[in-house]
C-alpha positions, 0 to 999 in steps of 0.5 A: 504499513509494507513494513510490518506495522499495524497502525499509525503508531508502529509506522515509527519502526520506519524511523529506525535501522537504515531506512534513512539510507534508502529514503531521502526522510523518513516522516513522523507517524503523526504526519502519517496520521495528519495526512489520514485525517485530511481524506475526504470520502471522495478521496477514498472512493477515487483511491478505491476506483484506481486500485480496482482498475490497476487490480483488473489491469495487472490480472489481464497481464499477468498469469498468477494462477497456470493455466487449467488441464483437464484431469480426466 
C-alpha cells in the first residue's frame, strides 16, 4: 500500500513494471487479502503494541522538529 494503492485490490500495481527485479516474487492481492482475513484481534492489538513502541523509540532518537527559541 507504500506504493500508492488504496486497497487489496490496487496492491496489483505491484505486479507490474519491474518490481520483479527488485523483490524476489511479487504475490497476488488476493494473498495480500488471505493474509488479512487470517488476523485475529490479538494479532491486531500486538501489531498496534509494537508500532507505538517503535513510534516512541524513533521519537526519542530522532529530532523531527528543531529545537524551540524564544522569540521574544
Amino acid at each position: 500500500m507504500a506504493a500508492g494503492a488504496d486497497s487489496i485490490d490496487d496492491m496489483n500495481i505491484l505486479r507490474h513494471g519491474s518490481m520483479k527485479h527488485l523483490f524476489d516474487r511479487v504475490h497476488a492481492p488476493s494473498t495480500l487479502g488471505s493474509f488479512l482475513r487470517s488476523s485475529a484481534f490479538g494479532h491486531a492489538r500486538q501489531l498496534d503494541a509494537i508500532s507505538s513502541r517503535y513510534l516512541t523509540t524513533l521519537n526519542e532518537h530522532t529530532p523531527l522538529l528543531p529545537a524551540s527559541e524564544d522569540t521574544d
